[in-house]
Backbone as CSV, one residue per row, in Angstrom:
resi,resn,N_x,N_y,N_z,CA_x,CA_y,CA_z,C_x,C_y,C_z
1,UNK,25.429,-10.444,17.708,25.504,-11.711,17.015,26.066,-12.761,17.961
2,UNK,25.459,-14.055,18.040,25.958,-15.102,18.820,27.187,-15.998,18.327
3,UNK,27.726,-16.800,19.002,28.926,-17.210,18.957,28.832,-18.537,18.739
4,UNK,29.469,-19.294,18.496,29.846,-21.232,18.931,31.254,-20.769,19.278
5,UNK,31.125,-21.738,20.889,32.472,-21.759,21.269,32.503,-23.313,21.722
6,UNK,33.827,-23.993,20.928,33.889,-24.933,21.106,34.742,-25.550,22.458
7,UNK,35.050,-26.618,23.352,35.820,-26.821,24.234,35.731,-28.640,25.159
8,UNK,36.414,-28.605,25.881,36.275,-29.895,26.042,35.434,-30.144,27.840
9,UNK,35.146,-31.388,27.905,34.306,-31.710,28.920,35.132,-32.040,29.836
10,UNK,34.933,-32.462,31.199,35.687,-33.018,32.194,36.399,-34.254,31.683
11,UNK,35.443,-35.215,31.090,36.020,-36.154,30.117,36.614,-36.603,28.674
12,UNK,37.192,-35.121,28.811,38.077,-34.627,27.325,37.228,-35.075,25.840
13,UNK,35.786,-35.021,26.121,34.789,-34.812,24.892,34.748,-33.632,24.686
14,UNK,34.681,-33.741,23.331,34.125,-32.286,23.047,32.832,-31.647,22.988
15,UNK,32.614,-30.567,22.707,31.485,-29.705,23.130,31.175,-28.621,22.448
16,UNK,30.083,-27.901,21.783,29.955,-26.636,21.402,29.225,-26.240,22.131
17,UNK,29.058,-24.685,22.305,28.049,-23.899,22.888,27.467,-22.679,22.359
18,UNK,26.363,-22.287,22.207,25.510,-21.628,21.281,25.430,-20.552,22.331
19,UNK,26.402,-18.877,22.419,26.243,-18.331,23.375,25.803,-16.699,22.242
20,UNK,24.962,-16.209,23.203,23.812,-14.881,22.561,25.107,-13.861,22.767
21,UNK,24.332,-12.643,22.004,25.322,-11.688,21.879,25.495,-10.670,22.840
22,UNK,24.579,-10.991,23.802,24.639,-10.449,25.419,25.590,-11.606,26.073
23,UNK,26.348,-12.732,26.111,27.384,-13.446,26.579,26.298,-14.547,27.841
24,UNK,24.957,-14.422,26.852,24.214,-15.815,28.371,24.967,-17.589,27.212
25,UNK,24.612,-18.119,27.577,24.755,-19.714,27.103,23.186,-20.154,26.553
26,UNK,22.929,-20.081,25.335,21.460,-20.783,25.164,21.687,-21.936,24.706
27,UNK,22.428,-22.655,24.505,22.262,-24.193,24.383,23.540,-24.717,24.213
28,UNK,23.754,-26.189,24.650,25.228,-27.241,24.944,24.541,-27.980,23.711
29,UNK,25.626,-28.467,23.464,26.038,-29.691,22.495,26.011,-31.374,22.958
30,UNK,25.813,-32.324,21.784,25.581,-33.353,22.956,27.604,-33.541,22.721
31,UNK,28.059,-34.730,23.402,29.385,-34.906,23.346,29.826,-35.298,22.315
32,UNK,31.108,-34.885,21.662,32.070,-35.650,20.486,32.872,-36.358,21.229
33,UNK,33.240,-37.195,20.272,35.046,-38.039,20.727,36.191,-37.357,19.944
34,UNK,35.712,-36.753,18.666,36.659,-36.342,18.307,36.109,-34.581,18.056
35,UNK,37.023,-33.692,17.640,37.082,-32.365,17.494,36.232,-32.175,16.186
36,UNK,36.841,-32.790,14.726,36.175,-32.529,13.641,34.667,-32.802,14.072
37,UNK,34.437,-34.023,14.465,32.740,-33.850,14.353,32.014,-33.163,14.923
38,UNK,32.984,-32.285,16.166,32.321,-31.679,16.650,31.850,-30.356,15.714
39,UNK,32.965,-30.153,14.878,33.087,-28.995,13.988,32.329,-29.003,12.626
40,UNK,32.217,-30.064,12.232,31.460,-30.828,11.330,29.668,-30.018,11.981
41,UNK,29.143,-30.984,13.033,27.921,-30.432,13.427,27.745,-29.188,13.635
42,UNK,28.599,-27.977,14.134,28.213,-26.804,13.944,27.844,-26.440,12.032
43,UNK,29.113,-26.730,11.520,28.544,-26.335,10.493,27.121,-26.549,9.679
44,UNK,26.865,-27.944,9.980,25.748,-28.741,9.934,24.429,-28.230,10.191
45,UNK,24.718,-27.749,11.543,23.466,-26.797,11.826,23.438,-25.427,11.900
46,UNK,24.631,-24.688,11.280,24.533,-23.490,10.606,23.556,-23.592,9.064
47,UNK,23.951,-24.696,8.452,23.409,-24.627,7.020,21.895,-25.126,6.959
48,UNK,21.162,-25.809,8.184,20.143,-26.718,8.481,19.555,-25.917,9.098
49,UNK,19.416,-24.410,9.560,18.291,-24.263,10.518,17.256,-23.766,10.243
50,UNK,16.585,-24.028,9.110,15.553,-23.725,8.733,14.907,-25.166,8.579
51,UNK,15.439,-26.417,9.171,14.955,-27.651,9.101,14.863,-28.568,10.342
52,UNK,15.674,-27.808,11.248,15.391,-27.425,12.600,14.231,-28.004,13.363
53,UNK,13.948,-28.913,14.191,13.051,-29.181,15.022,13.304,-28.437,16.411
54,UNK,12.862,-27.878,17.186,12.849,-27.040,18.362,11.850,-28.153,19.555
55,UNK,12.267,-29.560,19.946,11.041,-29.908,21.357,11.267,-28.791,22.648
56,UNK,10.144,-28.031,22.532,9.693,-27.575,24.072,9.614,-28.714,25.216
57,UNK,10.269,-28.063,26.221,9.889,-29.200,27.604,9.661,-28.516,29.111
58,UNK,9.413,-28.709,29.766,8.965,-28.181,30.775,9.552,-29.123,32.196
59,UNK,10.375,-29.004,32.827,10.309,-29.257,34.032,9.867,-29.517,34.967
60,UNK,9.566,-30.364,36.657,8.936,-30.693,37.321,8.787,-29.078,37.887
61,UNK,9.996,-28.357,38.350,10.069,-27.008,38.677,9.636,-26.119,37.805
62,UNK,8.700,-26.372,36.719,8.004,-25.403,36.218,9.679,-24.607,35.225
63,UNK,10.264,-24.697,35.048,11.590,-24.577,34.263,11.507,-24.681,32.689
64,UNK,11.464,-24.061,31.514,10.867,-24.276,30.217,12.849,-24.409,29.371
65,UNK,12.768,-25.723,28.564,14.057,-25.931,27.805,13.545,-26.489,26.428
66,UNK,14.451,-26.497,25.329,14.077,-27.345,24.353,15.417,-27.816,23.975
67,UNK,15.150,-29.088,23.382,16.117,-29.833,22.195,16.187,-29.428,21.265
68,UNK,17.533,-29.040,20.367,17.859,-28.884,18.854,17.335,-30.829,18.277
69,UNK,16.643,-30.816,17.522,16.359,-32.190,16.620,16.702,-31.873,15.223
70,UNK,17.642,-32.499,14.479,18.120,-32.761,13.309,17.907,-33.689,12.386
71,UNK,16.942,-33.996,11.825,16.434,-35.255,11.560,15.652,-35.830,12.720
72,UNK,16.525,-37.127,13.218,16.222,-38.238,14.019,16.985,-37.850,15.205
73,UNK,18.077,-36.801,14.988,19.880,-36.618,16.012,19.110,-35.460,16.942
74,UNK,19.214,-35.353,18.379,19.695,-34.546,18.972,21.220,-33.989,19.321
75,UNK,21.214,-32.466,18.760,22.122,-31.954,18.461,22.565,-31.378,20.088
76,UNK,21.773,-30.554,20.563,21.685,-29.753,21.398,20.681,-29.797,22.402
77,UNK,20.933,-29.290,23.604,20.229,-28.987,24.954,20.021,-27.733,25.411
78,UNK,19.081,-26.325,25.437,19.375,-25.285,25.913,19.631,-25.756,27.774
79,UNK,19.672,-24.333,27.859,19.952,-23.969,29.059,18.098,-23.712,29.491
80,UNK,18.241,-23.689,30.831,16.586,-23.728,31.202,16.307,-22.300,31.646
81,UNK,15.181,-22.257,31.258,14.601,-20.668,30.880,13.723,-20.508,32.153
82,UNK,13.193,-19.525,32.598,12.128,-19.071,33.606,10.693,-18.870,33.002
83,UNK,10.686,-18.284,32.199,9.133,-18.799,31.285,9.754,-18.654,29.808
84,UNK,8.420,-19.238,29.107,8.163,-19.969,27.506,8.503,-18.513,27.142
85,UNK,8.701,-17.124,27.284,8.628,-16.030,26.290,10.126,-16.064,26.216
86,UNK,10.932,-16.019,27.273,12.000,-16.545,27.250,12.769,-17.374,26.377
87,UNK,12.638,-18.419,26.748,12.300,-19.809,25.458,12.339,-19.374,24.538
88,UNK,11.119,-19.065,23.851,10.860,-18.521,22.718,11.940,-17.418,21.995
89,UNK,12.449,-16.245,22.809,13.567,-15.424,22.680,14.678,-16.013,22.387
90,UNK,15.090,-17.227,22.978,16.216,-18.301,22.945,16.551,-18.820,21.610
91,UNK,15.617,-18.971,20.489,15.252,-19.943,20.050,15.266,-19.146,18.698
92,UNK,14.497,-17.609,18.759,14.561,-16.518,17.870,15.972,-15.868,17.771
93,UNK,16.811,-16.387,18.785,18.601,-15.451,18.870,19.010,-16.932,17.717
94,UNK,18.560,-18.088,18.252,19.294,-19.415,16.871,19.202,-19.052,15.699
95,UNK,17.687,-18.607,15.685,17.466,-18.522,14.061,17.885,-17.552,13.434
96,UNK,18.139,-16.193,14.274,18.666,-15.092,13.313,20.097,-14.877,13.348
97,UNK,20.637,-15.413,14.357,22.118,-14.949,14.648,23.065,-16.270,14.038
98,UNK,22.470,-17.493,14.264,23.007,-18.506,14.221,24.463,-18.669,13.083
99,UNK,23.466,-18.754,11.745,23.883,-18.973,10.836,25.322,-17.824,10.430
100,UNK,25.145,-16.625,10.541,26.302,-15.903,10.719,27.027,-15.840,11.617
101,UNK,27.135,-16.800,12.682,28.086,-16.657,13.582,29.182,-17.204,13.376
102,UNK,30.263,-16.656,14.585,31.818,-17.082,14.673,31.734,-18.279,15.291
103,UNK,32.733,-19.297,14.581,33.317,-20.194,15.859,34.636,-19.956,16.815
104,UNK,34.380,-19.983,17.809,35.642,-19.628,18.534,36.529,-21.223,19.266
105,UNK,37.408,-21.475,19.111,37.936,-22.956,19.503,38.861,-22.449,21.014
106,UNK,37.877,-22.917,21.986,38.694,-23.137,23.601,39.324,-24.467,23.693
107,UNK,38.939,-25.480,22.963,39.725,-26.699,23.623,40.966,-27.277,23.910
108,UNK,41.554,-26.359,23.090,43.033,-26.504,23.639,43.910,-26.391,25.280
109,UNK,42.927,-25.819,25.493,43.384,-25.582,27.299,44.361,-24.424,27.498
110,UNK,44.571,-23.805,26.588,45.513,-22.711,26.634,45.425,-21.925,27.264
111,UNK,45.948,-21.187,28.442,45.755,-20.008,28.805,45.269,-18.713,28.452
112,UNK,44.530,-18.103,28.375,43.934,-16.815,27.869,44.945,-15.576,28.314
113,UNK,45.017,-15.734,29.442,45.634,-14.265,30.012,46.616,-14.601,30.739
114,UNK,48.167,-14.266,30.352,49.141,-14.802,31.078,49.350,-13.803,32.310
115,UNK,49.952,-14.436,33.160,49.967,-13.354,34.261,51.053,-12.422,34.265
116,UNK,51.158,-10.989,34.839,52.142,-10.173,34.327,52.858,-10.164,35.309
């Protein structure tokens, strides 16, 4: 089952990330200013993905990605794939795992593992 892990950007925006249950990254978030909305839109598109727009795109390098579309909103950006079956796999981990997944909150900056 895949994850949302939330966290912040170089420019202390926030961020979710849609990561598979093998630990790859299939898609970023666009930026928040604040935390709730960021938390807000996961939930958003936990309860929405069966309404879900998926744009396929293709790269000059032959590279295959798509946009989460929410309405009119881009939500999300995957990560770029090596071919469309790929893609396609990417896209089939959203729809089945999505909705039951955990959120996990990194943005605090906290240390994970203190040193012994």
């Amino acid at each position: 089952m895949g994850t949302f892990v939330i966290s912040k950007r170089t420019n202390d925006e926030y961020k979710f990330e849609f990561v598979s249950r093998k630990g790859k990254n299939i898609f970023t978030s666009v930026s928040y200013e604040l935390k709730f909305e960021c938390e807000e839109d996961i939930e958003l598109l936990k309860a929405s993905l069966d309404t879900c727009n998926y744009l396929r795109f293709k790269t000059a390098k032959g590279k295959c990605f798509f946009k989460i579309m929410l309405g009119d909103r881009i939500i999300a950006v995957s990560r770029k794939y090596a071919t469309t079956l790929m893609l396609e796999k990417g896209i089939n981990e959203i729809v089945k795992y999505a909705s039951l997944s955990e959120v996990l909150d990194f943005s605090a900056g906290d240390a994970l593992f203190l040193d012994a």
